[in-house]
N, C-alpha and C positions, 0 to 999 in steps of 0.2 A: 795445105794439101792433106786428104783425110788418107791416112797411112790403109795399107793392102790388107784384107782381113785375112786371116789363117781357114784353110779348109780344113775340114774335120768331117767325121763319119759318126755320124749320132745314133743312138742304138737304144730303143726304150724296152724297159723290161729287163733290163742288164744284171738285175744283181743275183739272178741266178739260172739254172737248165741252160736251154740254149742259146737263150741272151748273152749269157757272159761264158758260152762257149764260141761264140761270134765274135764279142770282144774279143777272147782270146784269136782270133783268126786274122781280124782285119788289123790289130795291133802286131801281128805277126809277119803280116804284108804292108807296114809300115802306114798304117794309118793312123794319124792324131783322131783320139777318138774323145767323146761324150758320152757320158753312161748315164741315161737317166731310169733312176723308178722310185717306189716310196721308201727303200731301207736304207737310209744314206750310210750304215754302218756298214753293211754288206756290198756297197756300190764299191765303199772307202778302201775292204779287201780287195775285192776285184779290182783296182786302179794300184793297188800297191804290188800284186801278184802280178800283175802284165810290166809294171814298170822294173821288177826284180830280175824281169825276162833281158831288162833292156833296153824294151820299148819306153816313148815318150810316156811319162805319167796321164793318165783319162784324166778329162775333166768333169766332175760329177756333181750332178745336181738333181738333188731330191726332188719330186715331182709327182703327183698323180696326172697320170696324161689323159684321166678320163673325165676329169672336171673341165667344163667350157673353156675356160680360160689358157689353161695350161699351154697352149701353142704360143700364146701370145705372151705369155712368162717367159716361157722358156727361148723366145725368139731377144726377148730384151735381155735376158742373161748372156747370150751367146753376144750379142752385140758390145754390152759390155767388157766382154773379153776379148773384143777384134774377132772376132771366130764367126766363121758360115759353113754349111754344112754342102759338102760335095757328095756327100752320099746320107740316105735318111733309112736308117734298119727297123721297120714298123715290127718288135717281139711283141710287145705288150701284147695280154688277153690271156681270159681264163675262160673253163669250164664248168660245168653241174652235170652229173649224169642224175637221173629221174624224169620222169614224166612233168609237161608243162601244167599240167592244173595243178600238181602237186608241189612242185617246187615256190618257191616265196617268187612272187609276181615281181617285188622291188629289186629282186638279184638278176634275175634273167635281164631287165628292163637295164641293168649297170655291166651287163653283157654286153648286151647291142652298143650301147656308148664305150665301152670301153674298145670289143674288136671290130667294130664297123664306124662309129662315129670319131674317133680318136684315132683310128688310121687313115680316117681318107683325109680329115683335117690334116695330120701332117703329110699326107702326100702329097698336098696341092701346097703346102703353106712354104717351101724353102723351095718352088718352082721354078722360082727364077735366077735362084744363085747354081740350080743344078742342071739349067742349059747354059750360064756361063763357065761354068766349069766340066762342061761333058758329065757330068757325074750317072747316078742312078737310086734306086729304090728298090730294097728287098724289103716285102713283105710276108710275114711268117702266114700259113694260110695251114691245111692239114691236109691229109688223104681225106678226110671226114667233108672236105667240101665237093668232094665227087658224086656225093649219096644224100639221099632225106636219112634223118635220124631219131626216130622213136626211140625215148630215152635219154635221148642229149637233143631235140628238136630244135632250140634256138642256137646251141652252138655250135650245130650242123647246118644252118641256116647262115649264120654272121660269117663261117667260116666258106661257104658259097658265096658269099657277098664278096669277102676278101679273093677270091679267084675270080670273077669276074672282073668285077674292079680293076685287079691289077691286069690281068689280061687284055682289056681296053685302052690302058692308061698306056699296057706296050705300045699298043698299037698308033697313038694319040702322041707320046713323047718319043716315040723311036726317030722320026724327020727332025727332029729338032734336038738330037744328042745324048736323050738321057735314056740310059737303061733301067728298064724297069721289072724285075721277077719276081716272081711268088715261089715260091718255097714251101713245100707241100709234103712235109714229114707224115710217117707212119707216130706210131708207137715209141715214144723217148723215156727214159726212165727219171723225169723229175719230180720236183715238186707239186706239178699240174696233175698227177693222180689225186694223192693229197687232196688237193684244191674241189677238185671237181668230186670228188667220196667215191672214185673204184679203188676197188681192193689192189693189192699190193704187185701180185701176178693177172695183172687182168688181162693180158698179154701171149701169142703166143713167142717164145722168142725170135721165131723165123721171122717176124714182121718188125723186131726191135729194132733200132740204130741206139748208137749211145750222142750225146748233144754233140759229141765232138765229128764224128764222123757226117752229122747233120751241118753244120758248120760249116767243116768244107764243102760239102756239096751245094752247100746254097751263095759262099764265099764265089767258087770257081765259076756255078752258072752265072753270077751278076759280073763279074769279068767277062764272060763269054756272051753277054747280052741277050742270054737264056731268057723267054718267055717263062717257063713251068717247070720245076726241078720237083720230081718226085722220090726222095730218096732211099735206096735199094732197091733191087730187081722185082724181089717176091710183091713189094708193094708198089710196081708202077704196072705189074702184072693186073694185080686186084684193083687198081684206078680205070685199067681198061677193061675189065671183066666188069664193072659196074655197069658202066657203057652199054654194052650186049643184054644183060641179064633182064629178066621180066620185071617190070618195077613190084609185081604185086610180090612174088620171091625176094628180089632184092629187101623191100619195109620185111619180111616177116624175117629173113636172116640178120637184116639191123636188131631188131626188135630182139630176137633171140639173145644176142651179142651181148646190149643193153642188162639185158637183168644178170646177165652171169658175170658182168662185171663189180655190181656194185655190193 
């Protein structure tokens, strides 16, 4: 008789910003978790800090979730260790601010694969252990998917991929148990500035959260089988202000935004 697998809440992107502020959250509400991304050093922290807490030690494993394969590793690793995932937290994904002719064609193009191609893969990919287990899918998406983005154009683009997506995917897995949310942060102060080249204040703070208060908000709506969690007031304000505004206004205020950030 093949023994009962262990549910687990798998979290990629985890070894740092809001990833392993979510770790911290769903390890908090007693979830056995999976930390995957490429630092296994940083992952190794993060699994020793939630376990210090208390909680059960993450189980971590190094991965790029943006290489083809990677679903399919990572699905025979969890196997390996009796483990299925009840819950699948799509972090992974980066930025670039600058314009698209400007920016290297090869980066943007491992954009796309990594926040659209590599998110839908695992969304669809542990489908079937997360309507046996009622479970759900948070996926991390931004306020940046409510607008076009001159300046940031493809990862204002992947990041509208990731809101629709999950929006339909509610609406597709809700009969059938699983909750699915998108998580749609303003302004976080991580590593993803960095990453993307704006400057350090590129922010005003009225629109910042810190990962941790991202976290729960995104923790509480996949509990509460939340479609859309837009986190802080001032910034679900400005999600809906996009909505209304002239597109031709809206691109030239994008556009503004863009260069004073970088």
């Amino acid at each position: 008789m093949t023994p009962e697998k262990r549910p687990v809440t798998l979290i990629t992107g985890a070894s740092s910003g809001i990833g392993a502020a979510l770790a911290h959250e769903f390890a908090a509400n007693g979830h056995e978790l999976v930390l995957i991304a490429r630092r296994e050093q940083a992952l190794a922290a993060l699994a020793d800090a939630i376990a210090a807490k208390g909680a059960s030690r993450p189980t971590v494993l190094r991965a790029d979730v943006a290489h083809a394969d990677a679903t399919q590793v990572m699905a025979e690793a969890l196997d390996r260790r009796g483990l299925e995932p009840d819950v699948v937290v799509n972090n992974a994904g980066f930025g670039l601010v600058g314009t698209a002719d400007t920016l290297d064609r090869a980066e943007q193009l491992a954009m796309i694969d990594l926040n659209v191609r590599a998110l839908t893969d695992l969304s669809l990919a542990f489908v079937d252990s997360l309507k046996r287990r009622k479970g759900g899918i948070l996926n991390v998406a931004s306020v940046a998917a409510f607008m076009p983005g001159p300046g940031m154009a493809v990862y204002y683009a992947s990041k509208a991929y990731v809101l629709s997506f999950s929006e339909a995917l509610h609406r597709e897995l809700k009969p059938k148990g699983v909750r699915v949310t998108v998580l749609c942060p303003g302004a976080v102060p991580t590593e993803f500035q960095a990453r993307a080249g704006m400057a350090a204040e590129a922010f005003p703070r009225i629109l910042t959260r810190s990962a941790e208060q991202v976290a729960r908000d995104g923790y509480r709506a996949l509990k509460e089988g939340r479609r859309v969690v837009v986190p802080g007031f001032v910034n679900s304000v400005v999600t809906t202000l996009t909505r209304l505004a002239p597109h031709g206004l809206l691109l030239d205020l994008i556009e503004r935004q863009q260069k004073g950030r970088r």
